[in-house]
LONU-521069 format. One line per 10 residues: their letters; for each residue x, y, z negated of N, C-alpha, C, O, CB. Coordinates in steps of 0.2 Angstrom, whole numbers, padded with zeros to 4 digits. Glycine has a CB too. Example, Ala and Ser with C-alpha at 12.3 -4.5 7.8 and 13.67 -1.06 7.14 Angstrom:
as> 0066/-0028/-0039/0062/-0022/-0039/0066/-0016/-0039/0071/-0017/-0042/0057/-0022/-0045; 0064/-0011/-0035/0068/-0005/-0036/0064/0000/-0039/0067/0006/-0040/0070/-0003/-0029
//
This chain:
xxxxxxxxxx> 1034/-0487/-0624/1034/-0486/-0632/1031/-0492/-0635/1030/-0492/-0641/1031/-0480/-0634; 1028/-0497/-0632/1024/-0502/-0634/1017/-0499/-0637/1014/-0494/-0635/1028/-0507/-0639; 1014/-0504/-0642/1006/-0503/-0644/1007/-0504/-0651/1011/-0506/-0655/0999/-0509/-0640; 1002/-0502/-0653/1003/-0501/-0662/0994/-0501/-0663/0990/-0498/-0661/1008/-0492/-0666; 0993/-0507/-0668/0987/-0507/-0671/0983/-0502/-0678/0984/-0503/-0684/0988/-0514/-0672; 0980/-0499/-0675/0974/-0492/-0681/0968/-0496/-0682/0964/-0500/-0679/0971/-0484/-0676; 0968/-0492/-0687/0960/-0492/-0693/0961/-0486/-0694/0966/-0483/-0694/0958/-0498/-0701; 0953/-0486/-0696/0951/-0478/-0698/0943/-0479/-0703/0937/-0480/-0702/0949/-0474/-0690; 0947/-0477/-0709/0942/-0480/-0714/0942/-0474/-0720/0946/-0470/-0719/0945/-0489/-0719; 0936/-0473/-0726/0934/-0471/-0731/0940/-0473/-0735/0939/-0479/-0734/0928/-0474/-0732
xxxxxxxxxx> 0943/-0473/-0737/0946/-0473/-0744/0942/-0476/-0752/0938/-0472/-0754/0947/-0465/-0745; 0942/-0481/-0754/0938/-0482/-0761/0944/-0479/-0766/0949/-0482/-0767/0937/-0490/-0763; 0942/-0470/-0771/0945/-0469/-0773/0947/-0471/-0782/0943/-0474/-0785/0944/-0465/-0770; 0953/-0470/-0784/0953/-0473/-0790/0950/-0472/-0794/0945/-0468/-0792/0958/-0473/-0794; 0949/-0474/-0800/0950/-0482/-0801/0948/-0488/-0798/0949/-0493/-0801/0949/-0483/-0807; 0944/-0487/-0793/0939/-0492/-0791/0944/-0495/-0785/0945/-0501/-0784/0930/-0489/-0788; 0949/-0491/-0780/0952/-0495/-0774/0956/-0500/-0779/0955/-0506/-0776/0957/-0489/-0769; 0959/-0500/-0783/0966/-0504/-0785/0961/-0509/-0790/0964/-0515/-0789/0974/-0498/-0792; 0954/-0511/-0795/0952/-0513/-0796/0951/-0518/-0792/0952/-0524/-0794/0951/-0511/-0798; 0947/-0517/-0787/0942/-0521/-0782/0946/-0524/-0777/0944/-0528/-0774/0937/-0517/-0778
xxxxxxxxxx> 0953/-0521/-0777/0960/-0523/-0775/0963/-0532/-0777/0964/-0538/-0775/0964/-0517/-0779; 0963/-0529/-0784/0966/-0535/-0788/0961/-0539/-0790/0963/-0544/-0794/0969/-0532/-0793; 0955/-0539/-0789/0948/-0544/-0791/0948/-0546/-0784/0946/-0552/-0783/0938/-0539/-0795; 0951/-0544/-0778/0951/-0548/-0773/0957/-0551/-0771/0956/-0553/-0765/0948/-0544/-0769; 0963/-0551/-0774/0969/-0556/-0774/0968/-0561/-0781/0972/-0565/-0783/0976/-0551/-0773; 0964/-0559/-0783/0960/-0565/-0789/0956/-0570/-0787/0955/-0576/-0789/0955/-0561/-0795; 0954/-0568/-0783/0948/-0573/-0780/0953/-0578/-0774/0951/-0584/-0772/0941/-0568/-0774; 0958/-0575/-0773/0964/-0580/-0768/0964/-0578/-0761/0964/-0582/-0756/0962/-0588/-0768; 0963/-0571/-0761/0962/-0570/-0753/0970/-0566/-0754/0972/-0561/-0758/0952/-0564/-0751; 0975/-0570/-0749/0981/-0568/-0750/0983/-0561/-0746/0988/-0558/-0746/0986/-0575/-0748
xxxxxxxxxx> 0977/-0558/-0743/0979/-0552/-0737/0977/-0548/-0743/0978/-0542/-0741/0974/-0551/-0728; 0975/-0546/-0750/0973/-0541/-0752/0976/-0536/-0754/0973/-0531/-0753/0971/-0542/-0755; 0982/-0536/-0757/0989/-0532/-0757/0989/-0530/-0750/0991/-0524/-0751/0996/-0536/-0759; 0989/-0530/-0745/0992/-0527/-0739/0986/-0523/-0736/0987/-0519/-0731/0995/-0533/-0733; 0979/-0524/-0739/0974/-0519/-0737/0972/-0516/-0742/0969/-0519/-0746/0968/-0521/-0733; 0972/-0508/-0743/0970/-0505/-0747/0960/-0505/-0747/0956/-0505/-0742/0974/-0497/-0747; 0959/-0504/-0753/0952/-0505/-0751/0948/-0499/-0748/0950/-0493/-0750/0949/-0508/-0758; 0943/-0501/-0744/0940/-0497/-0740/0934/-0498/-0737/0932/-0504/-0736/0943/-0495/-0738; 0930/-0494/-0735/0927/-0493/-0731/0927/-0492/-0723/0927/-0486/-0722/0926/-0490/-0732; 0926/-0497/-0717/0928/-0497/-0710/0923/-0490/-0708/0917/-0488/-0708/0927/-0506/-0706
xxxxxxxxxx> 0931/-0489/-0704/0925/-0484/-0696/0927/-0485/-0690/0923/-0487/-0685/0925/-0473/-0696; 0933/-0485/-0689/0935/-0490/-0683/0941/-0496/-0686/0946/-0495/-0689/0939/-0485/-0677; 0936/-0503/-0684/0940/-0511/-0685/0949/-0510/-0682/0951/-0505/-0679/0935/-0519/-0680; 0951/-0513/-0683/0959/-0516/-0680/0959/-0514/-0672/0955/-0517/-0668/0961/-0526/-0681; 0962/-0509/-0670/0961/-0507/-0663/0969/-0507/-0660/0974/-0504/-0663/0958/-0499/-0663; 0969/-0511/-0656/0978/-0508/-0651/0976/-0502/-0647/0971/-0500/-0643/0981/-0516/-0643; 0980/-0500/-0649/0983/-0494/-0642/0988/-0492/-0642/0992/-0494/-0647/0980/-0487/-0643; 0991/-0489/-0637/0997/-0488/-0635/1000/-0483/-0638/0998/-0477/-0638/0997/-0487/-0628; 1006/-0483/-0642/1010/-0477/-0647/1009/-0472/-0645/1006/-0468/-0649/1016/-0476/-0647; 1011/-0470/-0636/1009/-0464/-0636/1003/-0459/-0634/1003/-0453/-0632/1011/-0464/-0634
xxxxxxxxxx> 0999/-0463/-0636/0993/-0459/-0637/0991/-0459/-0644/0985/-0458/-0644/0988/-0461/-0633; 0993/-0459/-0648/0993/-0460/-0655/0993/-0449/-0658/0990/-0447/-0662/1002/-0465/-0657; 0997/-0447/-0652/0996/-0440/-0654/0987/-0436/-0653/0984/-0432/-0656/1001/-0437/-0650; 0985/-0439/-0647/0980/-0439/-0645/0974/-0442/-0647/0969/-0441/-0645/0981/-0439/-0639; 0974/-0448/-0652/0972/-0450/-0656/0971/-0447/-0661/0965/-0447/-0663/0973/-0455/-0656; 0976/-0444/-0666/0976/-0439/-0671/0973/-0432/-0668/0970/-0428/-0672/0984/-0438/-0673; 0974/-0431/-0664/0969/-0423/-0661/0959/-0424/-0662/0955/-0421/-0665/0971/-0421/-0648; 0960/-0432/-0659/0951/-0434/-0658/0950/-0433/-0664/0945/-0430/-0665/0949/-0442/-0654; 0952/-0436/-0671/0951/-0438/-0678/0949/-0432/-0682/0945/-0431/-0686/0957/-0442/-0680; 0955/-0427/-0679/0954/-0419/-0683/0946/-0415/-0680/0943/-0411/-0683/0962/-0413/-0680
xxxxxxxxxx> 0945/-0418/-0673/0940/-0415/-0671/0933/-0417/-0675/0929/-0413/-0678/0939/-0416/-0663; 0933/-0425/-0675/0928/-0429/-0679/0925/-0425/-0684/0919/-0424/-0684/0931/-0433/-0683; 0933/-0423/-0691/0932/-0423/-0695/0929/-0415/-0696/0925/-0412/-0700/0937/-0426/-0699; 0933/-0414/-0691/0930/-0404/-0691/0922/-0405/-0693/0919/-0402/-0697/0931/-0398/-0680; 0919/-0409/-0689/0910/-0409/-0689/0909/-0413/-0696/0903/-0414/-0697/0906/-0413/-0682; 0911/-0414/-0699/0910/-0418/-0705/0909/-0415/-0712/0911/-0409/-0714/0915/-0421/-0705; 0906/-0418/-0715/0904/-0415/-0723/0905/-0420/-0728/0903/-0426/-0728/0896/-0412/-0723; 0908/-0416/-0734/0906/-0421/-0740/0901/-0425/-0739/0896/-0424/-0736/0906/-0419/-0745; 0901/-0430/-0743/0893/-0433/-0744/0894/-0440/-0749/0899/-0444/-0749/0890/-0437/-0736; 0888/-0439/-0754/0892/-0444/-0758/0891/-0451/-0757/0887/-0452/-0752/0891/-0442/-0764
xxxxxxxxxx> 0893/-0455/-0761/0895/-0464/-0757/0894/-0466/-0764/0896/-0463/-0769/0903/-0466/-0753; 0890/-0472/-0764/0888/-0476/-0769/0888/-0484/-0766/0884/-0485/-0762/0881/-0473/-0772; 0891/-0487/-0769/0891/-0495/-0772/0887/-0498/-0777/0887/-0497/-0783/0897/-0496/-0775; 0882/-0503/-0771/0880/-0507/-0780/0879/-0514/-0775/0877/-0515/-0770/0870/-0504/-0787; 0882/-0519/-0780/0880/-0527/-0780/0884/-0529/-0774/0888/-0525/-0772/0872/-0529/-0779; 0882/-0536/-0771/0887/-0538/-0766/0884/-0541/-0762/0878/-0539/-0762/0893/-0543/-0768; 0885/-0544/-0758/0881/-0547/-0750/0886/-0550/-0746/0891/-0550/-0749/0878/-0539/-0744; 0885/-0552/-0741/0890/-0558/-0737/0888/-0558/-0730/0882/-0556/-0728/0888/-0567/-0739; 0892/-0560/-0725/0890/-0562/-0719/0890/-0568/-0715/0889/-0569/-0709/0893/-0558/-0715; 0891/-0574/-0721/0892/-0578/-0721/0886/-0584/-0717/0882/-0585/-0721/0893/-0578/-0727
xxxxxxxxxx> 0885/-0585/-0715/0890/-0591/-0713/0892/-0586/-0705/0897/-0589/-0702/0886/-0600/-0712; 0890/-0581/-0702/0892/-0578/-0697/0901/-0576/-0696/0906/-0576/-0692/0887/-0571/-0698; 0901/-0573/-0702/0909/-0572/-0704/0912/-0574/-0710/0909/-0573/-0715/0909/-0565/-0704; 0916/-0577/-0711/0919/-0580/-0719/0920/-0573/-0724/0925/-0571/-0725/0928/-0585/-0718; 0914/-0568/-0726/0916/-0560/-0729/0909/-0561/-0736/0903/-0561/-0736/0914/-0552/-0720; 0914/-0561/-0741/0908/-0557/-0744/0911/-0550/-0746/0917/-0550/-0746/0904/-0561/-0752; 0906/-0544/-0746/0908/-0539/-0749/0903/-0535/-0753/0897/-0536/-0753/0911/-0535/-0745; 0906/-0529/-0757/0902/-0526/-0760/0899/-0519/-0757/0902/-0514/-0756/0906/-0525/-0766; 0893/-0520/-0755/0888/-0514/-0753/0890/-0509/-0755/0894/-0507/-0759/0882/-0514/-0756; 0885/-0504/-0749/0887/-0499/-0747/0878/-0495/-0749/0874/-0497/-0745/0891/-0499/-0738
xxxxxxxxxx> 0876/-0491/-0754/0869/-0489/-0756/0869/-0482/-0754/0864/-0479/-0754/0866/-0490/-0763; 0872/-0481/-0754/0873/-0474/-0749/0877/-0471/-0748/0882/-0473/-0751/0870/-0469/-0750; 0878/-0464/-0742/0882/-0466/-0739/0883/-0468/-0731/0886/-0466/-0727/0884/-0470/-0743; 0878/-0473/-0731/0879/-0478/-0726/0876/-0476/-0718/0877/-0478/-0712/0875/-0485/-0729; 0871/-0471/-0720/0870/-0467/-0714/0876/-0463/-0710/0877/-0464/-0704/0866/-0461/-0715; 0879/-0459/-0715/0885/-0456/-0715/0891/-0458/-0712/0894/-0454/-0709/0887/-0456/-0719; 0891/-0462/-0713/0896/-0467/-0709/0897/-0471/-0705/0902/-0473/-0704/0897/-0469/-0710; 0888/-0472/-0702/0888/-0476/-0694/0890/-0468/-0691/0895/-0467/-0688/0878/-0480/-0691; 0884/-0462/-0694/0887/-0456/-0686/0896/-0455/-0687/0899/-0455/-0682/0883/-0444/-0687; 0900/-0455/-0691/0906/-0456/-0690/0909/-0459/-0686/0912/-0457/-0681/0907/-0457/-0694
xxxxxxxxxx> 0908/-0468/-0687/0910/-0472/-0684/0909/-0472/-0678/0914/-0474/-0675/0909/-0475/-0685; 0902/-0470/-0676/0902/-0469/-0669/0904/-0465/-0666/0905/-0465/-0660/0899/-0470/-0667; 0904/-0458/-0669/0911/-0452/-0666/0916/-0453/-0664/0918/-0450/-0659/0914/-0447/-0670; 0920/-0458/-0669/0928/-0458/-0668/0927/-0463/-0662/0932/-0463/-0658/0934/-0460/-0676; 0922/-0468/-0660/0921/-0476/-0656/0920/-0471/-0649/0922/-0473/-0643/0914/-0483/-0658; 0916/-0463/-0651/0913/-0461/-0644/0917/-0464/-0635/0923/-0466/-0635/0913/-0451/-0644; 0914/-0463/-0632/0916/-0467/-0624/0921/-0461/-0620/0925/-0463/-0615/0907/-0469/-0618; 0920/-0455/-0623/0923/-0450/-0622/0930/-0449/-0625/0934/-0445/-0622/0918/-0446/-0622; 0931/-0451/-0629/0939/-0455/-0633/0941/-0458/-0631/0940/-0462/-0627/0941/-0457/-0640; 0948/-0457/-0636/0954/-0460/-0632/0954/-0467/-0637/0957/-0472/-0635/0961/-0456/-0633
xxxxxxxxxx> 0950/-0467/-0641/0947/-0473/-0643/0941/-0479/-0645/0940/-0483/-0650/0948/-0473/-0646; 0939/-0478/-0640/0932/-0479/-0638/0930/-0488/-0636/0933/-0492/-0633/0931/-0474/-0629; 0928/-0489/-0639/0928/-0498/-0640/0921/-0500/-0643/0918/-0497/-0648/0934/-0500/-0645; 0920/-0505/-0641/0914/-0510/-0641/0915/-0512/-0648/0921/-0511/-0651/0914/-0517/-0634; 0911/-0515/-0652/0911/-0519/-0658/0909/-0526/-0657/0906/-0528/-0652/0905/-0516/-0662; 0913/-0531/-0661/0910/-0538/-0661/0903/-0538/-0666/0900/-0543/-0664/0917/-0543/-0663; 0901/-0536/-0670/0897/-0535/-0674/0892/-0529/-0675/0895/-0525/-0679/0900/-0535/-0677; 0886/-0529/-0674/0883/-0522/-0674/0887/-0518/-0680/0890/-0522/-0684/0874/-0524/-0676; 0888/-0514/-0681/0893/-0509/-0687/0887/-0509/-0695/0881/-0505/-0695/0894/-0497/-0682; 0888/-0513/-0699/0887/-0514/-0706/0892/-0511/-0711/0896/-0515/-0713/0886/-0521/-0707
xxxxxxxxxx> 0892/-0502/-0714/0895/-0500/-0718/0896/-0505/-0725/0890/-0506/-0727/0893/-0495/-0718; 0902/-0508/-0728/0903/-0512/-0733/0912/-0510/-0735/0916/-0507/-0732/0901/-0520/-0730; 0913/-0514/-0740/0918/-0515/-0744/0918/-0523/-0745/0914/-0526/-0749/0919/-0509/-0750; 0925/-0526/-0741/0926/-0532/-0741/0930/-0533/-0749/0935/-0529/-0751/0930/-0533/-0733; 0926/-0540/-0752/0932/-0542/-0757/0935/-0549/-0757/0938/-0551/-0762/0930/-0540/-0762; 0932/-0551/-0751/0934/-0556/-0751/0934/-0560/-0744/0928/-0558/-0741/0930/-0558/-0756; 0936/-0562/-0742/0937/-0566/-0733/0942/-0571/-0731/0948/-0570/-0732/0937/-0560/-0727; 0939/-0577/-0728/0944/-0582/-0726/0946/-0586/-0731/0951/-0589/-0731/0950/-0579/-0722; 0943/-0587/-0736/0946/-0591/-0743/0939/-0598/-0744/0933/-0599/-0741/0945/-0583/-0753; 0942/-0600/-0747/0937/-0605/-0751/0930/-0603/-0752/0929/-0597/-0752/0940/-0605/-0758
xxxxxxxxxx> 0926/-0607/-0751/0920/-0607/-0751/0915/-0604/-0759/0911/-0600/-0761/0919/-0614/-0748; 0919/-0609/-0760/0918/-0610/-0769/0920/-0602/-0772/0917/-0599/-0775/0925/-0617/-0774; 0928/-0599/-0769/0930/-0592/-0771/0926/-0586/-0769/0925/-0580/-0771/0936/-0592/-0769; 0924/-0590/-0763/0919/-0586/-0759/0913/-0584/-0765/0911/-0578/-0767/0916/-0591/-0751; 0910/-0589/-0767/0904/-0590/-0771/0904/-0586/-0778/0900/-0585/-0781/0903/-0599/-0772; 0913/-0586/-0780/0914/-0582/-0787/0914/-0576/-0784/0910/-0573/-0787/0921/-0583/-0793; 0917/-0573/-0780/0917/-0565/-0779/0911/-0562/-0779/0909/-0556/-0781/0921/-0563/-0773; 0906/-0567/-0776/0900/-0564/-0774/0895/-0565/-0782/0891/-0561/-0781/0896/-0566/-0766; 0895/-0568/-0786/0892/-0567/-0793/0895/-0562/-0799/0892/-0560/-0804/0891/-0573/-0796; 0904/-0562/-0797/0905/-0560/-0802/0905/-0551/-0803/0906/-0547/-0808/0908/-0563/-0803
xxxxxxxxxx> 0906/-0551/-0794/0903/-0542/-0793/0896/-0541/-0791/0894/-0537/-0786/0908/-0538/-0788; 0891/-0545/-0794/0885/-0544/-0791/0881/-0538/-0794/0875/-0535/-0792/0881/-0550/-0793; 0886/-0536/-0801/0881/-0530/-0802/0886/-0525/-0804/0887/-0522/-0810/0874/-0532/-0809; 0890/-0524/-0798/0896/-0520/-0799/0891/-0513/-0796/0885/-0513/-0794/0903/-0522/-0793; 0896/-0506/-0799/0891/-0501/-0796/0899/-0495/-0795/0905/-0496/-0798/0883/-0499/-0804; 0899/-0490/-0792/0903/-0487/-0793/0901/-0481/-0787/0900/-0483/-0781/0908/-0492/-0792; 0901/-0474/-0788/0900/-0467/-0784/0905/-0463/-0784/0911/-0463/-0787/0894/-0463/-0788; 0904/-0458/-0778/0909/-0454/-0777/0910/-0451/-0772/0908/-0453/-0767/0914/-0456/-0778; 0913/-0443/-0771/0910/-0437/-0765/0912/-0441/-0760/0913/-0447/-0762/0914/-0427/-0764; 0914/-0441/-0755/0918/-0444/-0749/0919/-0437/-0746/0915/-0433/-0744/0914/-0451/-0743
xxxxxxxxxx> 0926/-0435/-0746/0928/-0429/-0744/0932/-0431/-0738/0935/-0426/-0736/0931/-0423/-0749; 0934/-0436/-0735/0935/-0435/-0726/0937/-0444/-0726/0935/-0448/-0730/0943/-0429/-0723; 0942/-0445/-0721/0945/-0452/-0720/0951/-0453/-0719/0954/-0448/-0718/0941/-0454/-0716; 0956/-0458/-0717/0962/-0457/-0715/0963/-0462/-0708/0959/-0467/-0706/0968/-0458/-0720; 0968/-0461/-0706/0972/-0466/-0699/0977/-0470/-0702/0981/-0468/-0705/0976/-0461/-0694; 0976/-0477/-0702/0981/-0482/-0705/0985/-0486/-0697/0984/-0486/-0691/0976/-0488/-0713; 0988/-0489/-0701/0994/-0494/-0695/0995/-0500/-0698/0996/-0500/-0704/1003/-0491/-0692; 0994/-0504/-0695/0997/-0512/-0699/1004/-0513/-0694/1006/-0513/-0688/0989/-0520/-0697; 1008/-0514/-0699/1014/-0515/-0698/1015/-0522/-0696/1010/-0525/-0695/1018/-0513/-0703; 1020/-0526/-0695/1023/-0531/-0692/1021/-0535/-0698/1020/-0541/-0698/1029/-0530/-0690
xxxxxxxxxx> 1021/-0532/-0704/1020/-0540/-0708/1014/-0540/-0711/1014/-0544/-0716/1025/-0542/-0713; 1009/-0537/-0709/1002/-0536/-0709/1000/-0532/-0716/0995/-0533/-0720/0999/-0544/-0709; 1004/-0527/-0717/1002/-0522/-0721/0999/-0516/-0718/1003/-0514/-0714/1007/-0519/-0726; 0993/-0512/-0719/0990/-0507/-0717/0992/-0503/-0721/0992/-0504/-0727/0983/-0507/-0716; 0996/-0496/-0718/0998/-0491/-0720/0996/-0484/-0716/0996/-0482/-0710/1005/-0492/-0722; 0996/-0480/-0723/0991/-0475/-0721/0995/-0468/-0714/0998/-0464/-0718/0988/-0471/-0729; 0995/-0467/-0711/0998/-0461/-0706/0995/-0455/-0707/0999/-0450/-0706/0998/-0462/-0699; 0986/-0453/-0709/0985/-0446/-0709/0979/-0447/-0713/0975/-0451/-0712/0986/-0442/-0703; 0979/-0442/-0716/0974/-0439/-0720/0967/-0434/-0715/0970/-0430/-0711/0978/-0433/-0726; 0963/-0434/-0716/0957/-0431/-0712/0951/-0427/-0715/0945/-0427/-0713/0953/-0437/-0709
xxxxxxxxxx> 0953/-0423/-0720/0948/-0419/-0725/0943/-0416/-0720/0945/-0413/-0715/0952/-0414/-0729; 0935/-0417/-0722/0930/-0415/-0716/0928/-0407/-0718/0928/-0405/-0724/0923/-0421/-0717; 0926/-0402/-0712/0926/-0397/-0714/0932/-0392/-0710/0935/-0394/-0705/0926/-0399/-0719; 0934/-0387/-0712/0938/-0382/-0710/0945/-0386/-0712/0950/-0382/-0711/0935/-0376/-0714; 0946/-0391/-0713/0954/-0395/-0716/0958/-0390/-0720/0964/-0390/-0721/0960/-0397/-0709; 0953/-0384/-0724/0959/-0381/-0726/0961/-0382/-0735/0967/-0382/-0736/0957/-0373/-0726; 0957/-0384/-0739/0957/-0385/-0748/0956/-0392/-0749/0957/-0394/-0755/0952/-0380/-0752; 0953/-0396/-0743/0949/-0400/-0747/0954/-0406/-0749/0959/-0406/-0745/0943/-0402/-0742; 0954/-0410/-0753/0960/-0414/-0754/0956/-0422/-0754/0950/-0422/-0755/0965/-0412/-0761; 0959/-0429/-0753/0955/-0434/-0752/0957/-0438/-0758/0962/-0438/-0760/0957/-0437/-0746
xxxxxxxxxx> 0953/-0441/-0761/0954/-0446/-0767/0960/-0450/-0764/0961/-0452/-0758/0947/-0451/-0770; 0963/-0449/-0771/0971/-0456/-0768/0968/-0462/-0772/0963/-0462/-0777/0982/-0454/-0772; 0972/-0467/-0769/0971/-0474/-0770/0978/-0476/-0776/0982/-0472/-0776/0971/-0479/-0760; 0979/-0479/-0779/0982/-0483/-0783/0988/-0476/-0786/0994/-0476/-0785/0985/-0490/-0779; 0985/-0474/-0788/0987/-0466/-0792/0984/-0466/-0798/0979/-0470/-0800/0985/-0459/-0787; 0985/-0461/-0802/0981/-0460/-0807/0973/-0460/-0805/0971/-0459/-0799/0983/-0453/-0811; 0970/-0460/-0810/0962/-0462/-0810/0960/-0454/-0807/0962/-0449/-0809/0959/-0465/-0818; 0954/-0453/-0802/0951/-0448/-0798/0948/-0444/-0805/0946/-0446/-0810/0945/-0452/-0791; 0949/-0437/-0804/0946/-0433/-0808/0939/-0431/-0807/0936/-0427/-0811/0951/-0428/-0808; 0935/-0433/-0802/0931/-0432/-0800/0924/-0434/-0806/0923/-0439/-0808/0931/-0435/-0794
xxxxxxxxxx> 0921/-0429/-0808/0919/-0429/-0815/0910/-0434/-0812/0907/-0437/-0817/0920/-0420/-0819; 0909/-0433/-0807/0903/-0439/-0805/0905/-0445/-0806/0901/-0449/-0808/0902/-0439/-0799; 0911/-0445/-0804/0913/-0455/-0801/0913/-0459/-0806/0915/-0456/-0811/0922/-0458/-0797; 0910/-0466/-0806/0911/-0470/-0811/0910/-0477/-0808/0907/-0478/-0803/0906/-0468/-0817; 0913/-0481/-0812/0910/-0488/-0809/0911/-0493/-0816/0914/-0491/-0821/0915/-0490/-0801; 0908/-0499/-0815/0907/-0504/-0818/0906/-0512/-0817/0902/-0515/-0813/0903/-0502/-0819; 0908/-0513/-0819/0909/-0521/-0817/0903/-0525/-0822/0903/-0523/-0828/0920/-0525/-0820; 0898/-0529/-0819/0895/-0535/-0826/0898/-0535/-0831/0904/-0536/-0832/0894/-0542/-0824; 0893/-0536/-0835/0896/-0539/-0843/0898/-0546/-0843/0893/-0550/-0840/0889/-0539/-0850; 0903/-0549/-0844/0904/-0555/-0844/0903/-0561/-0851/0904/-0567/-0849/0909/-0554/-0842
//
């Protein structure tokens, strides 16, 4: 059946996924349209198709142990010169999401895998561009801010022409009511969330 490449990320829900979206195909990073914006828990992984079902069983177990929690953005940061990445911070939250990450990575899954990078919860808005573009994304969301519950995560696939698309929803908890913020939909009703861009 060949191999198919997964991520397994947070969701930035609207209005903030489609903004931070488009402020990051503004800066000239041409991959932005094909990755919805998010939060990493497992990076670009091959595995073989058919374990893809058994990859979806490990994810539901994950999320079974899982709890809302909420997630907050402020300001931006880089890994630069280590990695060509600036992105916008993760202020909390970010506990939350190493024990995840390392649930779904555990050695005892069917997706169990080493990191190139010690695991730094973030939201990329920018990578592999111009130095100079590099240098506008990171002032001009320096005093970006943006909160919100995180009620589970999903399973995406990057297809052949390098768009990540999403294959399943992971609501944490009993999976029975909970529903997950959509991305480039009407704006989240979630009467906490808010975000903000600098005055310009």
């Amino acid at each position: 059946m060949g191999t198919v490449t997964l991520g397994v990320s947070i969701a930035v829900p609207e209005p903030y996924g489609s903004l931070l979206q488009e402020l990051r195909a503004g800066f000239g990073d041409a991959a932005a349209h094909g990755i919805p914006t998010h939060v990493t828990l497992l990076p670009p992984t091959e595995a073989d198709a058919e374990a893809v079902p058994e990859i979806c069983a490990h994810l539901a177990e994950v999320a079974m142990t899982g709890r809302p929690f909420p997630m907050r953005l402020s300001g931006t940061g880089t890994f630069r010169p280590l990695s060509p990445v600036v992105y916008v911070k993760v202020v909390e939250g970010a506990e939350e999401c190493a024990w995840l990450q390392k649930r779904i990575r555990d050695a005892s899954g069917p997706v169990a895998r080493d990191l190139q990078f010690p695991y730094h919860p973030h939201v990329t808005v920018a990578h592999g561009i111009a130095e100079e573009a590099m240098d506008r994304a990171y002032e001009e969301l320096s005093g970006y801010e943006a909160e919100w519950i995180s009620t589970g995560f999903a399973l995406y696939e990057q297809g052949t022409d390098g768009v990540w698309r999403k294959l399943h929803d992971y609501p944490f908890g009993s999976g029975g009511v909970s529903v997950l913020p959509q991305q480039a939909s009407a704006p989240s009703a979630e009467p906490a969330a808010r975000g903000t861009l600098p005055a310009r």
